[in-house]
C-alpha positions in Angstrom: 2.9 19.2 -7.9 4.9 16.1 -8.9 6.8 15.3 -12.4 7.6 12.4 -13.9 9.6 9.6 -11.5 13.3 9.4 -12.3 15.4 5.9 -12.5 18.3 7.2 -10.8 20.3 5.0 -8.7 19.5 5.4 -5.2 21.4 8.0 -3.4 24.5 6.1 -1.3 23.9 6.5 2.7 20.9 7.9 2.7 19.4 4.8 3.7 22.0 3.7 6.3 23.7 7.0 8.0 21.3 8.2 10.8 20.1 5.6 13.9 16.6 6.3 14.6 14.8 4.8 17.8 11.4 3.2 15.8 8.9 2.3 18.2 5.4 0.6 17.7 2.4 2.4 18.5 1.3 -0.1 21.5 4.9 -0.2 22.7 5.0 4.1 22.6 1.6 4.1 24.3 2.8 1.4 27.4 5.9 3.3 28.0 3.8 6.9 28.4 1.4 5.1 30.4 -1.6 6.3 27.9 -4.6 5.0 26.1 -3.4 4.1 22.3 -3.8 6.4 19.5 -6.5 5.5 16.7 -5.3 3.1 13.8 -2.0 4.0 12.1 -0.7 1.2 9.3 2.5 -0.3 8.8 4.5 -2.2 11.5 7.2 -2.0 14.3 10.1 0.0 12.7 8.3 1.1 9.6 9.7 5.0 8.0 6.0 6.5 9.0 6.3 5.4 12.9 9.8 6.1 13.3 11.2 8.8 16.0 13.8 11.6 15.9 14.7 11.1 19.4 18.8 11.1 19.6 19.8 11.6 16.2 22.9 13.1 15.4 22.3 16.6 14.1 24.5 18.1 10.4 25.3 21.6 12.2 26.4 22.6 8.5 23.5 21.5 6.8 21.4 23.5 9.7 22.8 26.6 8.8 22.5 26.5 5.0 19.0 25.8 5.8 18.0 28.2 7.6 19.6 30.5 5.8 17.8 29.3 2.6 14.9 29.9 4.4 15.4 33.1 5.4 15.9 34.1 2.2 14.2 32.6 -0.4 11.6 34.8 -2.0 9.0 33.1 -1.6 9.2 31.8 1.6 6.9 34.2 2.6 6.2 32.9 6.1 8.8 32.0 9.3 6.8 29.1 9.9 5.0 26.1 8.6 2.0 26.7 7.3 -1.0 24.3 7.5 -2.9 24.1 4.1 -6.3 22.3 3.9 -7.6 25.1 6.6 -9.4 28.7 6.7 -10.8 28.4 3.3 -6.9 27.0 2.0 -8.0 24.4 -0.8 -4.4 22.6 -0.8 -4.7 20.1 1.7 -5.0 16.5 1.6 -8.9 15.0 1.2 -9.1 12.0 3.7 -11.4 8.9 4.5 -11.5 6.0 6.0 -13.2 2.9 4.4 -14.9 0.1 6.3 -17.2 -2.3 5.7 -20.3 -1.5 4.4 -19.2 1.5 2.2 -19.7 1.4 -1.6 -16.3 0.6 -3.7 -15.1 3.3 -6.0 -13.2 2.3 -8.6 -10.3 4.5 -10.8 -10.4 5.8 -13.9 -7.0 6.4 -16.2 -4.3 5.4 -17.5 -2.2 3.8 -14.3 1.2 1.7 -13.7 0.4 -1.7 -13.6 1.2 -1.7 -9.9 -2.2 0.4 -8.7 -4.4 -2.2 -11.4 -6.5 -3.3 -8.3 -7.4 0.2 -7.2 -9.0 0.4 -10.9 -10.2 -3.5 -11.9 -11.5 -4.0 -8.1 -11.5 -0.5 -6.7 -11.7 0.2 -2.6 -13.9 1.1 0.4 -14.7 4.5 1.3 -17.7 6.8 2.0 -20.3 7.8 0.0 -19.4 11.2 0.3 -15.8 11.0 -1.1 -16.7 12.7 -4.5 -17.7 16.0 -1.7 -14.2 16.1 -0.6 -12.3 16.4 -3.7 -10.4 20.0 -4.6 -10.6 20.5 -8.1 -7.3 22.6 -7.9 -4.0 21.7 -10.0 -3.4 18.6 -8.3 -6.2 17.7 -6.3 -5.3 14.6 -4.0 -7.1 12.0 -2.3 -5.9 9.8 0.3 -7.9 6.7 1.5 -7.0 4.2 4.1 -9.0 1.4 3.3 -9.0 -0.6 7.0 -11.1 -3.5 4.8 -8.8 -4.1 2.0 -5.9 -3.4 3.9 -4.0 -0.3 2.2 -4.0 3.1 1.6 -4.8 4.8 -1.7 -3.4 8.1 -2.5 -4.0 9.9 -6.3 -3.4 12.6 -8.4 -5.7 14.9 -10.2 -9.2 13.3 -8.7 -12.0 14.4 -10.4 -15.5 12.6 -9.9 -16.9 11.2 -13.5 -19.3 8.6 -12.8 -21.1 6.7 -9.5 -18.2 5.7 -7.4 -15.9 6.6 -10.5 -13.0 9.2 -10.2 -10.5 9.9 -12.6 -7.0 10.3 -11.7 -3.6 11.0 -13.2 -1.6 9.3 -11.3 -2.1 6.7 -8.1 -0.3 4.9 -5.4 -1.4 1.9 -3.3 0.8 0.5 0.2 0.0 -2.3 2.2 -0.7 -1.9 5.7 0.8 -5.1 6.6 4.0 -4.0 4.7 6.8 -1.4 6.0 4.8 0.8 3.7 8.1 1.9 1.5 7.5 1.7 -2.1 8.9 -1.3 -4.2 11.9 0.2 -5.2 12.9 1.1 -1.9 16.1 -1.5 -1.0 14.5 -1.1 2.6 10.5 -2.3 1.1 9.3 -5.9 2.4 6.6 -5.6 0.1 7.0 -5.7 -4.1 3.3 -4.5 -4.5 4.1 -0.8 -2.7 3.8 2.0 -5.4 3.9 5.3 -4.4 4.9 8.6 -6.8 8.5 9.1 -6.0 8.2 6.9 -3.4 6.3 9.4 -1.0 4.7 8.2 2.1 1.0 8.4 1.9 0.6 8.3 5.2 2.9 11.1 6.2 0.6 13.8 3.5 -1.8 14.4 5.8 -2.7 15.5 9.3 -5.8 13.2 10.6 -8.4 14.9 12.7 -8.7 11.9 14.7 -5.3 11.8 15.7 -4.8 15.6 16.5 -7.8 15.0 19.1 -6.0 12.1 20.2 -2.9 14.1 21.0 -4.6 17.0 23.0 -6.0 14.7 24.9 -3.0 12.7 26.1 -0.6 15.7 25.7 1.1 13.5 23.0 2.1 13.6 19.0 0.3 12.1 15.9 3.0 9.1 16.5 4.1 9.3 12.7 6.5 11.0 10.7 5.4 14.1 8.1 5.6 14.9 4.5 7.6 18.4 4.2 5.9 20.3 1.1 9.1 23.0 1.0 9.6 26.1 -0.9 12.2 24.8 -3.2 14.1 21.6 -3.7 17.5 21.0 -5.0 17.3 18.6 -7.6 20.8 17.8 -8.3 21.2 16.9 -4.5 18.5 13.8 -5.6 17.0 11.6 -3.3 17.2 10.0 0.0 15.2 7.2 1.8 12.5 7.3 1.9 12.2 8.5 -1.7 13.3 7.0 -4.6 13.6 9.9 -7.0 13.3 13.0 -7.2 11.2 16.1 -8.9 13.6 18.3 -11.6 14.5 21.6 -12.6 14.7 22.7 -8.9 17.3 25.0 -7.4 16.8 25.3 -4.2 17.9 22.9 -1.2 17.5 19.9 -0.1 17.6 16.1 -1.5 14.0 14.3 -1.2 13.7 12.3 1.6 16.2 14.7 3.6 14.7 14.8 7.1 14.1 17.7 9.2 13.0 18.1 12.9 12.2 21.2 15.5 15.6 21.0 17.5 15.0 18.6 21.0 16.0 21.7 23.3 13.3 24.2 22.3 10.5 24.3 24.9 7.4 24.3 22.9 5.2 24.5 26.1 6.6 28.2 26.0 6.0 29.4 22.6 2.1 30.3 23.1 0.3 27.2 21.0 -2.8 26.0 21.1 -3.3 22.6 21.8 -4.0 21.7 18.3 -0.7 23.3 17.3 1.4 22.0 20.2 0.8 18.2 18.9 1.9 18.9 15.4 5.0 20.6 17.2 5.5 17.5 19.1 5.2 15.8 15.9 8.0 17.8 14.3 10.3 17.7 17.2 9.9 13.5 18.1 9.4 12.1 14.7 10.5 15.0 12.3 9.3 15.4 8.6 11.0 14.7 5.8 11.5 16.8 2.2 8.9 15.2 0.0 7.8 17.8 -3.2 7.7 21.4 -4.0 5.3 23.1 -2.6 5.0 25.5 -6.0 4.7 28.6 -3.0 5.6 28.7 1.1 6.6 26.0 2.5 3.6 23.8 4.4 2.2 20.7 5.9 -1.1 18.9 4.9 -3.8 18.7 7.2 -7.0 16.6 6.2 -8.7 18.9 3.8 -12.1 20.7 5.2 -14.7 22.7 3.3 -18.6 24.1 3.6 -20.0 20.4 3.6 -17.7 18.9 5.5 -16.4 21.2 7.6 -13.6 18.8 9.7 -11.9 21.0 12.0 -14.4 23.5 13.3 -11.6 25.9 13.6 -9.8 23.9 16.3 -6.7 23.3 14.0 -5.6 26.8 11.8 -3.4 27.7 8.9 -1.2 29.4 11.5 -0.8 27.3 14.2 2.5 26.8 14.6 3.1 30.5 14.7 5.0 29.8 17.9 7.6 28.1 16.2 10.1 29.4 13.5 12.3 27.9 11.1 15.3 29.0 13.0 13.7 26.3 15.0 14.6 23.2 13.0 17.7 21.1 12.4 18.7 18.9 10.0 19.4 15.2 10.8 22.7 13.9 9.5 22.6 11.0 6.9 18.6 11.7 6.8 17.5 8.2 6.4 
């Protein structure tokens, strides 16, 4: 549940202090001698692609984590929970426009940033209105392969043919880095995202979990950390550019987690479906993006009786197998 964005200045080192190793999506596949994954925007070396592998680890910040996690009351499970599954209504709503699809258009009062998604609107199918949640924040996340972005919004609620209301809405170019404006790192001024949140990273795709049992590999993209409790006077971090208040827990936003290199995760009892979003945490990490307003929990693409998604390949508790204990923190976290 976001609040209103903050103008703080952005948070010194957070873009600058950890070396990660970004690699393309056709340059991952040739080296692991594989097919490549479906479509994922942005370009070589953008935040969403880039990997985990050899960054320096914050041994202090480790521990205070997991002891925060231990601890926190309502951190009610030792794992990362999947929402969007098994009847959960708090995942992410997904679809892909192409050609051919109607154009829905946005309703609301919006930064002038997003004015396209509501003067000229975007491609998706004509089920989207089927998707939506109704619940206190109700998402949506397009990836409009026509138009060339991705569309993510607040509070969607269906109120005329190809009409949805929102609160609040984001738009990043796939030709772009896909950081928002504000972002010193952004090569594109027409990026606006809430907070500066990756729209990307909010949700797990269906087509790219298949991809990854297949191949044995990852989504190939970073994650969006919903966690128990942030700590709002420890701010922001790339790839955020402010930060949600009144929090006491820990963490800065954009502070970037992975599942520590050594564990084995072939050992821990998985099922395929859970051992690529494992991969995923362990190769490209997630980073600290809201409040999850209950346990902490990833997004996966949002299912329900009409479009049911997943047919319980992919479950609230798949990553059972790993624990908290699990994860480290990456120094500088940029």
């Amino acid at each position: 549940m976001s609040r209103p964005l903050t103008r703080r200045a952005f948070v010194r080192g957070g873009a600058a202090a950890t070396a990660l190793t970004a690699l393309s999506t056709r340059e991952v596949a040739a080296a692991e001698g594989r097919p490549r994954r479906p479509y994922l925007p942005y370009g070589r070396g953008s935040y969403l692609r880039s990997r985990v592998v050899g960054s320096p680890v914050d041994q202090a910040r480790t521990e205070t984590f997991r002891e925060f996690m231990q601890t926190h009351p309502e951190q009610t499970w030792r794992y990362p929970t999947i929402n969007g599954l098994d009847g959960n209504e708090w995942g992410t709503p997904y679809a892909v426009g192409r050609s051919g699809m109607p154009r829905w258009r946005l309703v609301g009062e919006h930064e002038p940033k997003v004015e396209r998604l509501f003067a000229a609107g975007f491609h998706a199918p004509e089920w989207l209105g089927e998707i939506l949640t109704g619940t206190d924040d109700s998402p949506l996340c397009v990836m409009d392969r026509v138009s060339g972005f991705t569309v993510f919004c607040a509070n969607a609620e269906v109120v005329g043919r190809h009409r949805i209301r929102v609160s609040s809405a984001g738009i990043t170019y796939h030709s772009s880095n896909g950081l928002d404006y504000r972002n010193p790192l952004s090569d594109d001024r027409r990026n606006f995202t809430s907070r500066g949140r990756i729209s990307n990273a909010m949700v797990i795709r269906r087509d790219l979990v298949r991809h990854g049992v297949r191949h044995d590999t990852d989504l190939g993209h970073v994650l969006h950390l919903f966690l128990v409790e942030t700590d709002s006077s420890a701010g922001f971090r790339h790839p955020m550019v402010g930060e949600e208040s009144d929090n006491y827990g820990f963490g800065a936003e954009g502070e970037r987690l992975a599942i520590d290199p050594s564990v084995d995760l072939t050992k821990r009892g998985m099922s395929p479906e859970g051992l690529v979003i494992a991969r995923t945490l362990q190769r490209h990490g997630c980073y600290i993006g809201d409040n999850s307003g209950s346990s902490s929990a990833l997004k996966a693409q949002q299912e329900n009786a009409v479009r049911p998604v997943w047919g319980r390949t992919l479950r609230q508790d798949s990553l059972e197998g790993i624990t908290w204990d699990d994860f480290v923190v990456l120094e500088g976290s940029g």
